[in-house]
ZAVOTI-426259 format. One line per 3 residues: their letters; for each residue y, z, x of C-alpha. Coordinates in pm, 1 decimal, decimal comma. Each point is the difference from the previous one (the first is absolute). Example, Ala and Ser with C-alpha at 12.3 -4.5 7.8 and 13.67 -1.06 7.14 Angstrom:
<sites>
as> -450,0/780,0/1230,0  344,0/-66,0/137,0
</sites>
This chain:
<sites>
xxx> 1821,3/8534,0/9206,8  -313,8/239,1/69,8  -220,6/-311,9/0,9
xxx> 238,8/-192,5/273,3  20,1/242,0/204,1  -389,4/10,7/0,1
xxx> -62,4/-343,7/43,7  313,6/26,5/316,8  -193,7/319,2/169,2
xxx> -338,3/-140,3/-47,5  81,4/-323,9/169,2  189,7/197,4/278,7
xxx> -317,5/153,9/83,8  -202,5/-307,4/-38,7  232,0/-177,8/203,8
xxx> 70,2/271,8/283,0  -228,2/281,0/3,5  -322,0/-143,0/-110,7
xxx> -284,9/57,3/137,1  148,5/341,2/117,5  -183,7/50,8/340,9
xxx> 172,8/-312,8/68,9  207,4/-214,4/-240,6  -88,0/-386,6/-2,8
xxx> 350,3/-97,9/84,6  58,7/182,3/268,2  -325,3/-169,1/130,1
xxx> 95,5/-341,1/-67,5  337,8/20,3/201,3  -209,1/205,3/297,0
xxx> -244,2/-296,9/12,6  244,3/-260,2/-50,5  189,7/175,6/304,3
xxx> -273,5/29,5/223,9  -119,5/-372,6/-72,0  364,2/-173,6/80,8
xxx> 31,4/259,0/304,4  -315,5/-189,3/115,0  77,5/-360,7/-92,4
xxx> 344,6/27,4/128,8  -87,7/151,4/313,5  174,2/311,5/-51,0
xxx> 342,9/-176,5/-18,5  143,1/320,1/-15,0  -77,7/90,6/300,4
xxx> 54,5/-313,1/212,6  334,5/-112,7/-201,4  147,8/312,6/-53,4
xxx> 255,8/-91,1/295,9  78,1/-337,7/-149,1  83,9/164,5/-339,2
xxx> 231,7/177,4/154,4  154,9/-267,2/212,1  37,1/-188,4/-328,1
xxx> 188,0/281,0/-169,5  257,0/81,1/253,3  102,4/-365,1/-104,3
xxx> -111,1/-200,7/302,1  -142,4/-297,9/-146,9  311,7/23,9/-361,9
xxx> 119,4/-381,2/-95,5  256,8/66,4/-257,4  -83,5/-368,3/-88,9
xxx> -386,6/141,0/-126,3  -37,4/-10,8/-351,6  3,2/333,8/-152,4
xxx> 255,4/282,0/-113,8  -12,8/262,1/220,6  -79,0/38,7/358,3
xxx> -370,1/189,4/196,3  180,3/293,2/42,5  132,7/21,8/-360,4
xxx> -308,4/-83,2/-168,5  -172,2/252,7/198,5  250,1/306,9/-93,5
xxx> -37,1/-162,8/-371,7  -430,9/57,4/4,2  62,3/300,6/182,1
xxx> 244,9/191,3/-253,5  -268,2/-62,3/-251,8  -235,6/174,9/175,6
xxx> 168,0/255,6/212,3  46,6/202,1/-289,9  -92,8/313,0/-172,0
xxx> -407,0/-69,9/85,2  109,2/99,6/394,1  130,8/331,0/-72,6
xxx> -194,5/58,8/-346,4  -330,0/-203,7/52,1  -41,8/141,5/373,5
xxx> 5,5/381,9/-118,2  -230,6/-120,9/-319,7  -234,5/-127,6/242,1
xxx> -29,4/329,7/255,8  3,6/216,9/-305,7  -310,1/-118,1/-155,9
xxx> -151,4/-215,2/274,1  109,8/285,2/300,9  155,8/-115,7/300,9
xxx> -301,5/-275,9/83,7  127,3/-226,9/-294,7  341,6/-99,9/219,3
xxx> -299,2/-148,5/214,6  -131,0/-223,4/-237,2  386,7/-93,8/-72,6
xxx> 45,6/-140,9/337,5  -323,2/-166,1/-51,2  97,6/-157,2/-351,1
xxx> 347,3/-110,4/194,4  -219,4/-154,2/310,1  -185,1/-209,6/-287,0
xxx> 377,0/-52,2/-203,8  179,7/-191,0/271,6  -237,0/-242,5/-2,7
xxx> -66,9/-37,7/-362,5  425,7/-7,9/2,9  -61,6/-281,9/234,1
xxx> -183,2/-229,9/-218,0  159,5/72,3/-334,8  340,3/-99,6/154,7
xxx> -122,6/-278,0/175,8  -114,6/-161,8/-316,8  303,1/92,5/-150,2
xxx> 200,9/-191,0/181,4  -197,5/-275,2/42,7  -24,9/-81,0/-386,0
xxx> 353,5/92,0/-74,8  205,5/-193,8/-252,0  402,1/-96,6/23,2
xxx> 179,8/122,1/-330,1  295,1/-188,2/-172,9  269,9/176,3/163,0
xxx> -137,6/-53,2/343,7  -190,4/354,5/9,0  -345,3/24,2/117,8
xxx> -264,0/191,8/-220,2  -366,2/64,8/109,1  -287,3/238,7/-5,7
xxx> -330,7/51,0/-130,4  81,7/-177,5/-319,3  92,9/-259,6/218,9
xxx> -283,3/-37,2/242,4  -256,8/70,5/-272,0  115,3/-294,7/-209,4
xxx> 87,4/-234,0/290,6  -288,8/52,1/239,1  -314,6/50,4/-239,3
xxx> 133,5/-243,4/-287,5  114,9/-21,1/-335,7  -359,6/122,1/-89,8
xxx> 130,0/314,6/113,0  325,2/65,1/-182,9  -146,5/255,6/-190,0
xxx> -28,1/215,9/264,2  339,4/-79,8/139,0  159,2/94,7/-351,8
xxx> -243,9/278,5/-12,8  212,0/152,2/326,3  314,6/-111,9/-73,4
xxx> -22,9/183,3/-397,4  -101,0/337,3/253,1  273,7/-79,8/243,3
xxx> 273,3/1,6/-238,9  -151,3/335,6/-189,7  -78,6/205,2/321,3
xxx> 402,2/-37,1/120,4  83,6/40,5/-330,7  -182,4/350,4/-19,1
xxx> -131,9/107,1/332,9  274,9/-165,2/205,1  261,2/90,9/-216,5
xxx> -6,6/293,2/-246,6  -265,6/206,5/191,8  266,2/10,4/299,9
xxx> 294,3/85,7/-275,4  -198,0/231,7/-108,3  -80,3/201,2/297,2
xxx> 355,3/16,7/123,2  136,9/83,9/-332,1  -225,3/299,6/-7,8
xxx> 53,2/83,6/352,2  398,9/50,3/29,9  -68,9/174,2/-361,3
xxx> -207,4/269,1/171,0  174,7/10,7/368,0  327,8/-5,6/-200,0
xxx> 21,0/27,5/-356,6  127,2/-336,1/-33,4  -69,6/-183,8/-354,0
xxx> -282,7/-253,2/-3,6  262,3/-268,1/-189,0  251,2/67,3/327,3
xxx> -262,7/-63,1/255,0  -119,8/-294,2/-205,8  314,1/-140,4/-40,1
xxx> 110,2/-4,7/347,3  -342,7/-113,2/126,5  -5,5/-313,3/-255,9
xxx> 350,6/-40,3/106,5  -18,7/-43,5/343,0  -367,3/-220,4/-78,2
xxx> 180,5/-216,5/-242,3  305,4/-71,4/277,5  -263,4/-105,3/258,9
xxx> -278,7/-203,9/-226,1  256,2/-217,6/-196,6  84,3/-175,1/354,0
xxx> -371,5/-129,8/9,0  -162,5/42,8/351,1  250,7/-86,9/256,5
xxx> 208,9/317,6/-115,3  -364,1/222,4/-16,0  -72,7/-161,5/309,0
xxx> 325,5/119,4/111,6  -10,6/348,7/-133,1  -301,5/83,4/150,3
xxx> 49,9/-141,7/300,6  239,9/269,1/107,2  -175,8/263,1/-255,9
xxx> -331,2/-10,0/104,9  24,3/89,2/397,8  328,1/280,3/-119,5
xxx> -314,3/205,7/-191,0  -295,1/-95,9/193,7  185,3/89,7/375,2
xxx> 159,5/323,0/-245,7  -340,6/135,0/-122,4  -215,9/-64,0/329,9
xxx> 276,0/127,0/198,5  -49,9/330,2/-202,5  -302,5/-8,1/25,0
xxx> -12,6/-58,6/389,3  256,7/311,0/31,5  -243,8/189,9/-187,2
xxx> -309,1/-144,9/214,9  227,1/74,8/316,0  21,2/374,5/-93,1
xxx> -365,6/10,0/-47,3  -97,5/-193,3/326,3  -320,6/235,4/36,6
xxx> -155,2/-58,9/-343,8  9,8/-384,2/44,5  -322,8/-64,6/156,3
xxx> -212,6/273,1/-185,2  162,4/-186,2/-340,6  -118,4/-310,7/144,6
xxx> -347,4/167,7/78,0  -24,4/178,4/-278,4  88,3/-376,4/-225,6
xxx> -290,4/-177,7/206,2  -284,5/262,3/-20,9  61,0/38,8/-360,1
xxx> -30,9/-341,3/-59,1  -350,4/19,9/79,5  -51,3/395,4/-58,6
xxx> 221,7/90,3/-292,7  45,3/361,6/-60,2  151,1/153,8/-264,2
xxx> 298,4/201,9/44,6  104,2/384,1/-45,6  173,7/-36,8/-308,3
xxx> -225,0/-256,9/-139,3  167,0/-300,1/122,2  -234,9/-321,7/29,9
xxx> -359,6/-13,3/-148,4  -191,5/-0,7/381,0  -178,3/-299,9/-105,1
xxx> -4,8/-309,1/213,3  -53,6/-239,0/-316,5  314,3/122,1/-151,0
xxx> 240,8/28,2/307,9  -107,8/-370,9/85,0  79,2/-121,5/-321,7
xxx> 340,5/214,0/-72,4  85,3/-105,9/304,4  -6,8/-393,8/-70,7
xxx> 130,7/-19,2/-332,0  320,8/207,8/96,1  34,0/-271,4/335,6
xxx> -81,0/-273,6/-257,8  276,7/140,8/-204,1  227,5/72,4/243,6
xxx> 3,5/-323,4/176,1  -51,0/-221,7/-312,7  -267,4/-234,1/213,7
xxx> -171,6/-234,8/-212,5  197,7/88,8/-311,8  193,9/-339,3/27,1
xxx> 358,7/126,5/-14,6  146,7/-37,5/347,1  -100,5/-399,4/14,8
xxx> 253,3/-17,7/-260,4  265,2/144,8/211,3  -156,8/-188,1/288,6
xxx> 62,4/-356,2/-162,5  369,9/39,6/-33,5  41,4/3,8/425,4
xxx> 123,8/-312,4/176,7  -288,6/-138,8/250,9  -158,0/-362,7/-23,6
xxx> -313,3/217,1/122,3  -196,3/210,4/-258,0  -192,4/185,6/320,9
xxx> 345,7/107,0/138,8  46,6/210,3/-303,8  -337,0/99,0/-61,4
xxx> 32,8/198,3/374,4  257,5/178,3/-129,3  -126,2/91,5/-284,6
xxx> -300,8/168,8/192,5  277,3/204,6/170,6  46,1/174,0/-380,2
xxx> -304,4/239,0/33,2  45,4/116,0/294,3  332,4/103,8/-63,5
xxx> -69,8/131,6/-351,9  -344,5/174,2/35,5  -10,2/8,7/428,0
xxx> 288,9/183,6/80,1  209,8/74,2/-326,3  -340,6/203,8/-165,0
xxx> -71,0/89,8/360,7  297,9/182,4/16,9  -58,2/184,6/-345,5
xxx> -337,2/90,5/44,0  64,3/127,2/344,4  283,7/208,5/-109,4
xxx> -205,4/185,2/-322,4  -242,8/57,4/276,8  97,9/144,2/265,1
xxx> 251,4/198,7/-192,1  -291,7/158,0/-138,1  126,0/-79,3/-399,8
xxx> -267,3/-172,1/-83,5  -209,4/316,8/-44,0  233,6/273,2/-13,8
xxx> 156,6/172,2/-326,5  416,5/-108,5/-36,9  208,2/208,7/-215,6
xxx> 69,6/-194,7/-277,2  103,6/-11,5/-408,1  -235,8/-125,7/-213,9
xxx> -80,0/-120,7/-391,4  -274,0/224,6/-103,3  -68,0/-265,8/-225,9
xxx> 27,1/-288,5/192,9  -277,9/-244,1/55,8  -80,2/106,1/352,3
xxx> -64,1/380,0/-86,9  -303,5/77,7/-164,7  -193,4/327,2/-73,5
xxx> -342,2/180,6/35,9  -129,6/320,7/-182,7  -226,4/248,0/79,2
xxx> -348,3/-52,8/-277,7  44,7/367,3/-30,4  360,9/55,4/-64,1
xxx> 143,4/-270,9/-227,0  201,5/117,2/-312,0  40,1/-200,0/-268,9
xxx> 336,7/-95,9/-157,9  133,7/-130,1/-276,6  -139,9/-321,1/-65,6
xxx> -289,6/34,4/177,4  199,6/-38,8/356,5  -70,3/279,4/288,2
xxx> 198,2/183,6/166,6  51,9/83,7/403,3  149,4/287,3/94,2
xxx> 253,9/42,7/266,0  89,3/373,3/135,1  247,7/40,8/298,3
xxx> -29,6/-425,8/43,8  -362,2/7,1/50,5  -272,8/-93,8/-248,7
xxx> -199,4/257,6/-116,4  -284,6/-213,3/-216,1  16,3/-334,3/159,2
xxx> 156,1/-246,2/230,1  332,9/-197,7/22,0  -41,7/-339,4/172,4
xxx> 230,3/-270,0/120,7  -149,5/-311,8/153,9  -301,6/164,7/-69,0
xxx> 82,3/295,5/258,3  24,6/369,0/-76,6  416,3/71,0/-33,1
xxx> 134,3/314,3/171,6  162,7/268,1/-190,2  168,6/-104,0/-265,9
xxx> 382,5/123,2/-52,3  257,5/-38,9/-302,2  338,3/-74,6/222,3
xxx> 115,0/-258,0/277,9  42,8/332,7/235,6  -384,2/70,9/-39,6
xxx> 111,6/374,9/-95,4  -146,2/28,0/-313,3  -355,4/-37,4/-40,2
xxx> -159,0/-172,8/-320,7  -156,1/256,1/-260,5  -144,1/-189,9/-310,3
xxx> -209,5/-233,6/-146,6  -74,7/-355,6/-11,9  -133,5/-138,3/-298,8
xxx> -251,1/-336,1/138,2  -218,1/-265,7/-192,1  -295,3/-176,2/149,5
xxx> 138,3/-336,6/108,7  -181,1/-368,3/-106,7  -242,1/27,0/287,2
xxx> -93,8/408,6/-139,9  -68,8/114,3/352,0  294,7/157,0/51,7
xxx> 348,9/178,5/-184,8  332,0/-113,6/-15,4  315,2/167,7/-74,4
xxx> 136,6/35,5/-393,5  240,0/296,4/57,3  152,9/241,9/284,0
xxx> 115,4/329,8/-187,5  95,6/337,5/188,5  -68,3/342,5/-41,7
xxx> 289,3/14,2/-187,0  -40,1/-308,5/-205,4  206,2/-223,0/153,1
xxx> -96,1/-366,1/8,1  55,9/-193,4/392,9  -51,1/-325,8/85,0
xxx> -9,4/8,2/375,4  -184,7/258,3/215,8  53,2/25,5/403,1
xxx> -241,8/67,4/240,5  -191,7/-84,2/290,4  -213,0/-337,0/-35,3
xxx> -159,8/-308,9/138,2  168,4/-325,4/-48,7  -19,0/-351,8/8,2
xxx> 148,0/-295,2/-51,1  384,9/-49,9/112,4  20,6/375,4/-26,1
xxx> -232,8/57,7/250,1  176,1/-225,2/236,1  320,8/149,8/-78,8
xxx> -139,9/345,1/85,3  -135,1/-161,0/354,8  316,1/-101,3/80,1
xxx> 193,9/280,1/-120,0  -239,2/203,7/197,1  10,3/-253,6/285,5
xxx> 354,3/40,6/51,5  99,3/310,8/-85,1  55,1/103,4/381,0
xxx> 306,4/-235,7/7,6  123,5/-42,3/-374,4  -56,6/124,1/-357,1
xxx> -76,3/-194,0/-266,8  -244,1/-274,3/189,5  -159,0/-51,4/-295,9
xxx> 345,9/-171,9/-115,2  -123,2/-320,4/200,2  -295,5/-60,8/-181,5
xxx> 212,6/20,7/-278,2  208,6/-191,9/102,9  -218,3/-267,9/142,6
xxx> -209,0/7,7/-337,6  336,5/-114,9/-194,2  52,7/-307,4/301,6
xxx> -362,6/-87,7/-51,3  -9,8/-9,6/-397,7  308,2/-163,7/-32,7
xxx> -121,1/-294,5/271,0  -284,7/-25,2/-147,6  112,7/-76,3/-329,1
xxx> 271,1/-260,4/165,2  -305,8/-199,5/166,8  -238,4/42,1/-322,5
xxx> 247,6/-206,7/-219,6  -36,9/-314,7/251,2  -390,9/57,1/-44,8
xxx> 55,6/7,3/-351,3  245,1/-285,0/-80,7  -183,4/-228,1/201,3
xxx> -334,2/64,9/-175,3  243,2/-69,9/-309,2  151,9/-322,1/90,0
xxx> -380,6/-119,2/58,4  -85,6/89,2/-324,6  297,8/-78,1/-211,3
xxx> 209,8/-259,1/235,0  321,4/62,0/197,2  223,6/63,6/-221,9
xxx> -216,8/348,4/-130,0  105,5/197,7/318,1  320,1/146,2/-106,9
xxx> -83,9/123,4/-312,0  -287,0/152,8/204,2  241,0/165,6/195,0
xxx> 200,9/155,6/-276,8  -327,0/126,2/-159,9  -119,8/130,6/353,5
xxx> 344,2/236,3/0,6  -14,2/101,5/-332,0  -374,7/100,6/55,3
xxx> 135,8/207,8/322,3  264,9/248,0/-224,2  -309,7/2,7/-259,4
xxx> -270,2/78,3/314,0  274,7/267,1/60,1  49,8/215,3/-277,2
xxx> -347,1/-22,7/-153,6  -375,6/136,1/69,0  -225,0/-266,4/189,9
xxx> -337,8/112,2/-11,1  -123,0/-307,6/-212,5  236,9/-191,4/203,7
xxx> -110,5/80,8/301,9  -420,6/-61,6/-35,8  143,4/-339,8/-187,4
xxx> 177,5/-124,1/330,7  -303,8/108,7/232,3  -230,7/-185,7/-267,4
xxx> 197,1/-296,8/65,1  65,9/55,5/361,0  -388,8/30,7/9,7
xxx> -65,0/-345,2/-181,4  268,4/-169,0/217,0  -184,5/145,9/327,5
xxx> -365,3/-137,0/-146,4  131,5/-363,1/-121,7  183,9/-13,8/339,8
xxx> -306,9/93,5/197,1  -230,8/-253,8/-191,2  269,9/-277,6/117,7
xxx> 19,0/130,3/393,1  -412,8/-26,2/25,1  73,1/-374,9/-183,5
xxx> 269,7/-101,8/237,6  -116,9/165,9/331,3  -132,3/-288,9/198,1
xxx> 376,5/-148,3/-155,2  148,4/266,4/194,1  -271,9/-43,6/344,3
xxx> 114,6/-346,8/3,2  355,5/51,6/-19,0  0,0/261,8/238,3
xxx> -151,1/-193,6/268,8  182,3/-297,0/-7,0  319,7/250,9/43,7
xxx> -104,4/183,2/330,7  -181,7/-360,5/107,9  375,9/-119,7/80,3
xxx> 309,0/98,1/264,4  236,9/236,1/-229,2  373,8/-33,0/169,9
xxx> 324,5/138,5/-197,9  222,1/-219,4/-168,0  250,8/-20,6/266,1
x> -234,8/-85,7/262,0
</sites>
């Protein structure tokens, strides 16, 4: 097990983070982005209106092949990826990156919509009818049917990292995080949460796409128009620290600086490129999944789709993240201390001594002494940021006197946490005190904070909105997945693809995912390169197509 979960981290950060200064992925998208902008003549831009004409259901022919209609197969892509990367990915990005790396979102999302463009346009334009009637398509699809059978490798190549990534990443990584969250909100058992979840995912996915196309048809605006209008509540009480958030987002773009409490690095190489890959995983351009939502709409025209799909970043990354980012910011959370209970021995504390003052324990571990909650030889750290004084009780009445026994973690630069002991000898697992967040916690503090001068508990929505967005996710994954399925083991694989996907949920649920996690991004990462290599391949596909579209009169179907 120690050797896979080697071989899984080290191509994580092959496939991701390498080089570091700035990872050869992210690149690849950015360029890839920036060259289709071009080609297409920043579509984006100048079809932006037409997208939306299209999904308001102007130009609809029930008569079109297909299974669901624009507006359905654009709340099915978008449930995917309005998810837990635009409350958890936006605070990731402004805690390491600073405020500048919501910047280089909107840029990534600029670049997205037309990159969405293209891969649904193909999509639909190679598309293949399945025995029932049911359309299927995607990159498998277009790969296979538009560079030949010399390139079915690469087709199966996606489709094997299709089917894993909504297995994993789609699936039990979004379990997972909701099963832990109502556990620590409210003490409810991981096998509950999991059970309901993969409930209510089982009762939508077994009625294929027009039931998920359904679902999140009326799901998708309820928690999108629920979380921004929070958020614009919360924006509306802060009216005056709009445009210095906005200032302060574009000068650190270009000017990084590192915050108070140690928030961001204040280096332009790393706020650029924290920046992307959190739009690039927020918005899910180039990774190939939406064109398989996109292939089940009804339209005889694959460019009709394709401008809605372009609609998807915008709404995801352009507003959605907007809305986070501007919250945590103006708020002030981002770089402030929130009260909080923490693990001491958690993964995101860690622990410096003093050269001078280090005692040695049994074992050969050290020791850091706490006195009236502050440390006497050494620093406590969360997210890498010095943690206020430390108390024993949820009241913050009793401040921690003891010891914590550390150990030099793998990287031996700094401690991490064995043991929390009192003065008295008494053994805790939890300590409370002022620190630094990130993550969903630090938008849950933002909007607790935010609205505060109307209603307790703000936080609650995020919450809230986290469980709406996991389970959603998870609903639209399994159409990604079974698809990528049928095209590698026929038609009649997809339901027992969909049992496995909702037993994998209650397992995602009730289990640790850390392996399971880097797996899915692995193969999220190899379905993002093998998709990219076909896009560059089929681009001048896509030109063509494209022109021949806007080259003609475009009338609804009742004209």
């Amino acid at each position: 097990m120690e050797t896979f979960d080697w071989i899984i981290s080290t191509l994580e950060y092959y496939i991701w983070s390498y080089p570091e200064n700035f990872p050869l992925m992210v690149a690849l998208l950015l360029i890839f982005g920036l060259y289709i902008t071009v080609r297409m003549g920043f579509i984006q831009i100048r079809k932006f209106g037409h997208g939306l004409k299209v999904v308001t259901g102007f130009y609809d022919d029930p008569e079109d092949e297909g299974d669901i209609n624009h507006f359905q197969a654009l709340t099915t892509a978008l449930s995917a990826t309005v998810g837990t990367g635009n409350i958890v990915g936006v605070a990731l990005a402004i805690h390491y990156g600073g405020p500048g790396a919501l910047f280089w979102m909107w840029v990534t999302a600029i670049f997205g919509m037309a990159i969405k463009f293209t891969e649904v346009t193909l999509a639909q334009e190679y598309r293949g009818t399945n025995p029932d009637g049911s359309v299927s398509g995607g990159p498998m699809y277009y790969i296979e049917r538009g560079l030949g059978d010399n390139w079915k490798w690469l087709a199966v190549a996606f489709a094997g990292s299709a089917a894993i990534c909504a297995f994993l990443t789609g699936n039990a990584v979004q379990a997972n995080s909701v099963a832990d969250m109502m556990q620590t909100d409210f003490q409810i058992p991981l096998w509950v949460t999991g059970f309901i979840t993969a409930s209510l995912v089982a009762a939508v996915i077994l009625g294929g796409i027009k039931r998920i196309g359904k679902v999140t048809s009326r799901l998708v605006p309820f928690m999108g128009v629920l979380y921004v209008l929070g958020a614009l509540i919360i924006l509306f009480i802060n009216y005056d620290a709009i445009i210095p958030s906005l200032t302060t987002i574009v000068s650190n773009a270009f000017n990084p600086q590192a915050g108070a409490f140690g928030v961001g690095s204040g280096a332009l190489i790393f706020t650029l490129s924290y920046g992307v890959q959190r739009g690039i995983f927020s918005n899910e351009a180039g990774q190939g999944s939406a064109p398989i939502a996109h292939s089940a709409a009804k339209t005889d025209e694959p460019v009709r789709e394709g401008v809605v799909a372009l609609l998807e970043p915008f709404i995801d990354t352009l507003v959605i993240c907007t809305m986070t980012g501007l919250v945590i910011i103006s708020t002030g959370a981002w770089d402030m201390q929130h009260k909080s209970a923490i693990s001491p021995t958690g993964d995101n504390v860690t622990y410096e001594l003093t050269e001078q003052a280090t005692s040695s324990a049994a074992d050969g571990e050290k020791v850091l002494y706490f006195s009236e909650g502050v440390a006497e030889n050494g620093n406590m750290k969360h997210y890498a940021a010095p943690v206020d004084t430390m108390f024993t009780d949820e009241g913050y009445s009793e401040p921690f006197t003891g010891r914590i026994t550390l150990s030099k973690n793998e990287s031996d630069e700094v401690y991490q946490a064995n043991m929390v002991v009192t003065e008295d000898d008494k053994e805790l697992s939890t300590l409370y005190g002022g620190v630094v967040q990130n993550g969903a916690p630090l938008t849950s503090a933002a909007f607790e904070k935010g609205l505060s001068p109307l209603v307790p508990g703000g936080g609650y929505l995020v919450t809230f909105a986290i469980l709406l967005f996991a389970v959603s996710t998870s609903i639209s994954w399994s159409y990604y997945g079974d698809r990528a399925a049928q095209y590698l083991f026929g038609f009649e694989s997809i339901f027992m693809y969909r049992l496995a996907y909702v037993g994998m949920h209650f397992f995602g649920a009730v289990v640790s995912l850390a392996t399971i996690w880097a797996f899915g991004d692995v193969m999220l990462g190899l379905m993002a390169f093998f998709n990219i290599i076909a896009l560059f391949a089929l681009s001048g596909v896509a030109y063509k197509i494209t022109q021949k579209y806007f080259s003609k009169d475009h009338e609804s179907p009742e004209s």
